[in-house]
C-alpha positions as CSV (number, residue, x, y, z in Angstrom):
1,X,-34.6,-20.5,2.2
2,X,-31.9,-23.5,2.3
3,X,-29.8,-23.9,5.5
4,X,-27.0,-23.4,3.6
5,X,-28.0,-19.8,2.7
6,X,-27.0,-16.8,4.7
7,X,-30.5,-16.5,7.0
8,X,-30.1,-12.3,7.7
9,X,-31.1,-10.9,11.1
10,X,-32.8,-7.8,10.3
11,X,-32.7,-4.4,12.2
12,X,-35.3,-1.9,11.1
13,X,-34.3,-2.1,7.4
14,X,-35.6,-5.2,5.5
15,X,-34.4,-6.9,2.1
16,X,-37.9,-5.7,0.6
17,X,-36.7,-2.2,1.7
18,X,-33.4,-2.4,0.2
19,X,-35.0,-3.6,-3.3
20,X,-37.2,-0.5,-4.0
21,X,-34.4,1.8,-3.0
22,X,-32.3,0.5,-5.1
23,X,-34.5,-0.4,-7.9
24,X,-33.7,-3.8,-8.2
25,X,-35.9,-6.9,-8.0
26,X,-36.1,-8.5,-4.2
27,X,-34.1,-11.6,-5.8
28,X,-31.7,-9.4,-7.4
29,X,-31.2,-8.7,-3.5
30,X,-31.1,-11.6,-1.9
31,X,-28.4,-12.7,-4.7
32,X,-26.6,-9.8,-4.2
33,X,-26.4,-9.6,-0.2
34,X,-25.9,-13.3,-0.4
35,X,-22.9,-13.4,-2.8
36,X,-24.7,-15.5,-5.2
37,X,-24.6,-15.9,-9.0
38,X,-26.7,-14.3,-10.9
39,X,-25.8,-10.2,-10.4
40,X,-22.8,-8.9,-11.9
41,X,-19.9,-7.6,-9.7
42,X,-21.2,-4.1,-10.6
43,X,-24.7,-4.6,-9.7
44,X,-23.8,-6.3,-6.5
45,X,-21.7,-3.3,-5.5
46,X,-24.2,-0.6,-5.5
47,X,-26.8,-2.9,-4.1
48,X,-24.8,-3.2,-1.3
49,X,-23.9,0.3,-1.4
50,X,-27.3,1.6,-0.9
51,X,-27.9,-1.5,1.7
52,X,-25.0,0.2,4.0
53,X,-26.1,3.8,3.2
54,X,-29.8,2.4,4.6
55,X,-28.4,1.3,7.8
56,X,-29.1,-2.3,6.8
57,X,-27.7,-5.4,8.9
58,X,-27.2,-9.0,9.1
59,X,-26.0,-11.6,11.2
60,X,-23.0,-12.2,9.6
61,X,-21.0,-14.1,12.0
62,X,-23.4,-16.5,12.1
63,X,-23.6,-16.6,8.1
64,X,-20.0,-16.9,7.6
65,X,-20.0,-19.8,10.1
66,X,-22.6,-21.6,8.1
67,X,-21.6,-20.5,4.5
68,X,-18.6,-22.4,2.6
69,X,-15.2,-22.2,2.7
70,X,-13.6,-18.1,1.4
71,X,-10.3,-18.4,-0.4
72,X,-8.0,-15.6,0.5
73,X,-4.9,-15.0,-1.4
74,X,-2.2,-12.7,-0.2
75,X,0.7,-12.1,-2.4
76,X,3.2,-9.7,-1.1
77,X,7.2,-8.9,-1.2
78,X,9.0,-10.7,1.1
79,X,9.3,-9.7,5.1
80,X,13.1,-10.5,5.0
81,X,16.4,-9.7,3.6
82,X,15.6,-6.6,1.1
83,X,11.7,-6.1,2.3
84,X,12.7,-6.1,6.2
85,X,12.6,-2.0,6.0
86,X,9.3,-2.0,4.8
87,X,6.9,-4.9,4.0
88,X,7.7,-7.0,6.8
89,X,5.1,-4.5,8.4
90,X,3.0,-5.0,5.3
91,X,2.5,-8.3,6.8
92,X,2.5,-7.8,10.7
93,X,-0.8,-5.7,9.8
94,X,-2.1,-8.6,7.9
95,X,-1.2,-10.6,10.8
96,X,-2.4,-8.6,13.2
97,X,-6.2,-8.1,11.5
98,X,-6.2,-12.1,10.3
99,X,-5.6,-13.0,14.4
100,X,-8.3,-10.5,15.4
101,X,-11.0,-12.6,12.4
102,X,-10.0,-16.0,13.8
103,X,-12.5,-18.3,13.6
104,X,-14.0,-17.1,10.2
105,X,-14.3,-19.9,7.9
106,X,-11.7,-18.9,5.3
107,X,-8.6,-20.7,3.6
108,X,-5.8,-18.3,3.1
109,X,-2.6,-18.6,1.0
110,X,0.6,-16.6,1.4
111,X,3.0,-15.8,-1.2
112,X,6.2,-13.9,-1.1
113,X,8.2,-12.4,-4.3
114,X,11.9,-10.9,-3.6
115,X,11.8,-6.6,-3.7
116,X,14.5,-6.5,-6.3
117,X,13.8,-4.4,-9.8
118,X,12.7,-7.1,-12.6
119,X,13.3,-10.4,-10.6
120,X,10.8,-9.3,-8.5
121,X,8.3,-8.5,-11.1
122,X,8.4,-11.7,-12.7
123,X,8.5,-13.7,-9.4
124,X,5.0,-11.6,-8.8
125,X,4.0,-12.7,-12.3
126,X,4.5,-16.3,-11.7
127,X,2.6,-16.6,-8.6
128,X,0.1,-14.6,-10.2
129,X,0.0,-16.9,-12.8
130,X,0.0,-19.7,-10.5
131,X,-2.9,-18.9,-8.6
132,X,-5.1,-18.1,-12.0
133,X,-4.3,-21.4,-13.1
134,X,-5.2,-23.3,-9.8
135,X,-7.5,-21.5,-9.0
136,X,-9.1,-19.4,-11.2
137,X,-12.5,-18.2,-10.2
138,X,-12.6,-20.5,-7.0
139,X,-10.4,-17.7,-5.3
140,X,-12.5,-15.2,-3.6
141,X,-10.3,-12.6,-2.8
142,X,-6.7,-11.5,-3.4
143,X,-4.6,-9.1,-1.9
144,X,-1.2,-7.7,-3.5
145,X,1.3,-4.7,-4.1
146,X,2.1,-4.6,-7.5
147,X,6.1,-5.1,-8.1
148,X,5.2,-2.6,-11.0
149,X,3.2,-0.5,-13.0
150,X,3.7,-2.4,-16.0
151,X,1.0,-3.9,-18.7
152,X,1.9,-7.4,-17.8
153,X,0.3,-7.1,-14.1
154,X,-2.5,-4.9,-14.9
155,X,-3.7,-8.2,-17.4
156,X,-3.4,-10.5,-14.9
157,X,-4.8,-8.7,-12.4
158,X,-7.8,-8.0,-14.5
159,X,-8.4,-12.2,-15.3
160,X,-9.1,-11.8,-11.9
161,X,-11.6,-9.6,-11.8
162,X,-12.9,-10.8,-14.8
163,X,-13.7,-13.7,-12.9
164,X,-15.2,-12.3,-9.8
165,X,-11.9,-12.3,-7.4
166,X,-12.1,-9.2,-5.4
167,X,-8.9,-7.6,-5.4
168,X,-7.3,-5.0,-3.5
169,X,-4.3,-3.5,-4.1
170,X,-1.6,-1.5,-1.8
171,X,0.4,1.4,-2.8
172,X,0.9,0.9,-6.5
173,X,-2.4,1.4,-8.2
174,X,-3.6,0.1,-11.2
175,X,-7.0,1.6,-11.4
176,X,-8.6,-0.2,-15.0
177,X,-8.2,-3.7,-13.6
178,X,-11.1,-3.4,-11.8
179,X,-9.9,-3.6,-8.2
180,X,-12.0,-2.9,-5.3
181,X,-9.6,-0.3,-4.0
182,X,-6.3,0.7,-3.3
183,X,-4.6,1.1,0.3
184,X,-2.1,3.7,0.3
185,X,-0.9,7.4,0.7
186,X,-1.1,10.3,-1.2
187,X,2.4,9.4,-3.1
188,X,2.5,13.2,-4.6
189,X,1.4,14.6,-0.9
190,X,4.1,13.1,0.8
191,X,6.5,13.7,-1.8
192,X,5.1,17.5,-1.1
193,X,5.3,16.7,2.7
194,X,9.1,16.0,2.5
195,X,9.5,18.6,0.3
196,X,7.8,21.6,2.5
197,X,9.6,20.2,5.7
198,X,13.2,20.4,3.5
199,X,12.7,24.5,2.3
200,X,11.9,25.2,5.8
201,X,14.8,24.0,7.0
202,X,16.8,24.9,4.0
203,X,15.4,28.6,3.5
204,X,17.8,31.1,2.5
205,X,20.3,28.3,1.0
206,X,21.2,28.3,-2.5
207,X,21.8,24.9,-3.4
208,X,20.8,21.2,-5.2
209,X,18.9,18.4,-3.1
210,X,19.5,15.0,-4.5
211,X,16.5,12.4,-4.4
212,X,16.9,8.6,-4.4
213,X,14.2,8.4,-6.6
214,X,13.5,4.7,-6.1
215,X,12.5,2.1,-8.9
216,X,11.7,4.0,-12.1
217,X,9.2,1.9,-12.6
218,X,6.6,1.9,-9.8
219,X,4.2,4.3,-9.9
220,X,4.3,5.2,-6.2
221,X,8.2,6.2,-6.0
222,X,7.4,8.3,-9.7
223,X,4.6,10.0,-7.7
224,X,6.2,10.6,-4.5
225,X,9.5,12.0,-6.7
226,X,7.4,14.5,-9.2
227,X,5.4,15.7,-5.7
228,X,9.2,16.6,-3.8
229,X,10.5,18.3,-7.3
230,X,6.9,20.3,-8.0
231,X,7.0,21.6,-4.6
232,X,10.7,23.4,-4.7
233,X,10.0,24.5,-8.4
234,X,7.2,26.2,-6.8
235,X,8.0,27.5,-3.8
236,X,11.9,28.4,-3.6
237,X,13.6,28.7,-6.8
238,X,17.1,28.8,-5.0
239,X,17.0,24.9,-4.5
240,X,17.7,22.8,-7.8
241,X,16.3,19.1,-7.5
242,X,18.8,16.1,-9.0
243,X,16.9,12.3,-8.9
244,X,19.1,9.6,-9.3
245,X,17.2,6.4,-10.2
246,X,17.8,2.8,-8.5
247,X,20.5,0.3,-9.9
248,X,18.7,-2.1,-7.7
249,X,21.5,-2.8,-5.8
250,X,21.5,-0.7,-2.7
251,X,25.4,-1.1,-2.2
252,X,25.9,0.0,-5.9
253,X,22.9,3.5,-4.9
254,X,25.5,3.9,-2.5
255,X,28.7,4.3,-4.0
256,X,26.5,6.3,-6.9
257,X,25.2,9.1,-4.2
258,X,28.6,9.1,-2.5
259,X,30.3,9.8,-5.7
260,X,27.9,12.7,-5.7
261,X,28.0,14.1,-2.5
262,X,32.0,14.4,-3.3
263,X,32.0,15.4,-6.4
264,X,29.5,18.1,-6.2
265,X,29.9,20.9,-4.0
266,X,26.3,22.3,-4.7
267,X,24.4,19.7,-2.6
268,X,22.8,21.0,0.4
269,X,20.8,18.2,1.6
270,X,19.2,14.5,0.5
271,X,16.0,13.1,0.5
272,X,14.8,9.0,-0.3
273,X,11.8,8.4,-1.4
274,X,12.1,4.2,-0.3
275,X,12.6,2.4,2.7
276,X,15.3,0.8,1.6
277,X,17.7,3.3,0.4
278,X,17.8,5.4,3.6
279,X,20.4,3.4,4.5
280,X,22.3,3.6,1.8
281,X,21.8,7.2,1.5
282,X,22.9,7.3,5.6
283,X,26.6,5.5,4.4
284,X,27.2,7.5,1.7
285,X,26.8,10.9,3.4
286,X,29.2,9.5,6.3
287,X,31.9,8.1,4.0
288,X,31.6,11.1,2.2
289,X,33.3,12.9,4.8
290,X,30.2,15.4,4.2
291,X,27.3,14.6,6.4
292,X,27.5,18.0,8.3
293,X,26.7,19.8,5.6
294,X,24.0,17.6,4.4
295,X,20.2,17.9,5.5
296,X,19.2,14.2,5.4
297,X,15.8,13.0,5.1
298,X,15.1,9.2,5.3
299,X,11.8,7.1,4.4
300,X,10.4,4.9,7.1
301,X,10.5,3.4,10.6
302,X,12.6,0.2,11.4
303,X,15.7,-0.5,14.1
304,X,18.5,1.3,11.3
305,X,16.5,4.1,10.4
306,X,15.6,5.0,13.8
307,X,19.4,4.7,15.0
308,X,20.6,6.7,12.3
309,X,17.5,9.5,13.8
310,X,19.0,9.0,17.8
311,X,22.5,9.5,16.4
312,X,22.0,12.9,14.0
313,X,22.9,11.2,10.7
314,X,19.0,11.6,9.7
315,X,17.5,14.6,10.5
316,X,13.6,13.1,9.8
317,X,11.9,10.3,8.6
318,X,8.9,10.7,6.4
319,X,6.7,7.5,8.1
320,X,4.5,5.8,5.3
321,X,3.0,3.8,7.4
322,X,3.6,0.1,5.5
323,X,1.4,-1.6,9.3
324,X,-1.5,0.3,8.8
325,X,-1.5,-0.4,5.0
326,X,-0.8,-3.7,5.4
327,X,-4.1,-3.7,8.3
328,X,-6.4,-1.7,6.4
329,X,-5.9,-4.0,3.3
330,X,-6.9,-6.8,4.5
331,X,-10.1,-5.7,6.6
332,X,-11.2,-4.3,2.9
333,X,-11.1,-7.5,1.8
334,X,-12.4,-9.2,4.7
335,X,-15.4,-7.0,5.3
336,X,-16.1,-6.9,1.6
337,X,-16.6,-10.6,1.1
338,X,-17.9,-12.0,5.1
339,X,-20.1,-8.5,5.6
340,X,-20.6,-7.2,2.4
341,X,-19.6,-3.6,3.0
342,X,-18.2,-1.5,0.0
343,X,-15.3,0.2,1.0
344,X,-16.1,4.2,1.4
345,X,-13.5,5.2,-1.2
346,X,-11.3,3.3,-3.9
347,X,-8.6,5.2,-3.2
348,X,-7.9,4.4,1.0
349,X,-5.6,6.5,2.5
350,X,-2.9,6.3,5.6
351,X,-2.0,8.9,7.5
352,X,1.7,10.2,7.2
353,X,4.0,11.7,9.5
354,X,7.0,13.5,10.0
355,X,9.2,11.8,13.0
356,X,12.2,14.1,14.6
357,X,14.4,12.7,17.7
358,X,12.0,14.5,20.2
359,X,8.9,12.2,18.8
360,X,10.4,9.0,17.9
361,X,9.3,7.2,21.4
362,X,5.9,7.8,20.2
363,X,6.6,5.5,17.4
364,X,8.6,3.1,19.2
365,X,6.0,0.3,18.9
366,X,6.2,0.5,15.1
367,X,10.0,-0.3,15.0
């Protein structure tokens, strides 16, 4: 074996022993638990499938020391102006697991693309673009939220794949590009979740609950939208469901829901589905002159969300929890490519919670 080959520390289980498990040849193997050519992607995921169901170790650390350069990719909505509510956390978790690898021997490249509607998708497309060009199959692994659910992504995310770049995706999934998993919630749960918490509080009220339904275009918001409507069609026929779709403009969502809320004397309470229309949702209920009437239920945890909570404006925030996505992303990746280990699911998800005013200083370090 070269030097410049990963030299495996073995605990109880041995290559050999891998090999006739798995029924592949002891090179096959060594390619396989070496990332070298010469096994497909497929074959070198359930070898190391069955290596990690065996118990099987190796001396990684000092492998990835020795082994050359990993090119890491993460491509992500920005942290600022419109993506402060929710992906700057996105990024504090990549942050926060990239610090905690430091040392690894890997070159990593950060991309932002702006949250708004269409601009946003092709800004995502560019740099995708980008990165296939320059890099093409030199990249090793790539990390992204797809802007949308749209054909356009899912083919370039599949060159990738195509060309062995591990990719894993948060919250919007696009399963047949051959990603190595996806890091988010049960959209339709928490939709559900937001849902059940609304016609308990709302029980015995006759009435319509409007939904900022988000960007009809990613997958996640549909999802989390169908799981809030589903849930009141079948458990309390007294409460009608109206979605209102995003004009991606949250100043122009606002003056949409407050026309609403004045207009129709039906609405009992609101819920948002996004981040970044609990705000919006918050002013129009206020200029309304309506908000005591109105049950409000935001989306997420960041210094305006959590004020609107302390001063009664929101009643609960359904937390998605964009840090730990964000986290749990990127160790996929990493321990995919340095270690080797398949994730245990495709779909990965993160827990969700329901915070009222008499929790919210357990969350207080997520803010």
């Amino acid at each position: 074996m070269q030097n410049e080959e990963m030299e495996v520390e073995v605990k109880k289980v041995t290559l050999k022993d891998v090999a006739q498990a798995s029924g592949y040849s002891l090179v096959s193997v060594h390619r396989a638990m070496n990332n070298k050519e010469g096994v497909s992607k497929a074959v070198r995921q359930e070898i190391l499938k069955v290596a990690s169901d065996m118990g099987y170790t190796a001396n990684y650390v000092a492998a990835a020391l020795k082994r050359r350069q990993f090119n890491l990719a993460v491509v992500l909505p920005e942290p600022d102006e419109a993506g402060k509510y929710y992906f700057r956390y996105f990024w504090k978790g990549c942050k926060d697991y990239e610090a905690s690898v430091a040392g690894y021997n890997m070159n990593v490249m950060n991309y932002t693309f702006c949250v708004d509607g269409s601009k946003g998708e092709e800004e995502q497309v560019e740099i995708l673009k980008h990165l296939y060009e320059e890099w093409g199959g030199k990249l090793d692994g790539l990390l992204t939220a797809p802007n949308a659910n749209s054909f356009e992504m899912q083919r370039l995310l599949s060159q990738f794949t195509a060309k062995g770049v591990s990719v894993v995706l948060i919250d919007n999934d696009l399963k047949d590009c051959g990603r190595l998993c996806c890091i988010a919630p049960n959209d339709i749960y928490t939709g559900q979740l937001s849902a059940e918490l609304m016609e308990m509080v709302l029980r015995g009220q006759k009435g319509t609950i409007l939904v900022a339904a988000g960007d009809a275009r990613s997958w996640s918001h549909q999802m989390n939208a169908s799981g809030f409507e589903d849930y009141l069609k079948q458990h309390n026929s007294d409460i009608q469901v109206l979605s209102v779709q995003d004009q991606n403009d949250p100043e122009a969502n606002s003056r949409q829901i407050q026309e609403l809320f004045t207009q129709r004397e039906d609405i009992i309470g609101a819920y948002s589905v996004r981040a970044r229309n609990t705000i919006p949702l918050c002013q129009a209920a206020i200029r309304s002159g309506k908000l005591e009437r109105l049950f409000l239920v935001g989306s997420d945890l960041f210094p305006e969300s959590a004020q609107m909570l302390k001063d009664g404006v929101l009643k609960a925030i359904v937390y998605k929890n964009p840090y730990e996505k964000g986290f749990q992303g990127y160790r996929a990746l990493f321990e995919y490519l340095l270690k080797g280990t398949v994730p245990k699911d495709e779909a990965i998800s993160v827990q969700i919670s329901i915070i009222l005013q008499s929790n919210l200083n357990f969350f207080k370090e997520y803010i």
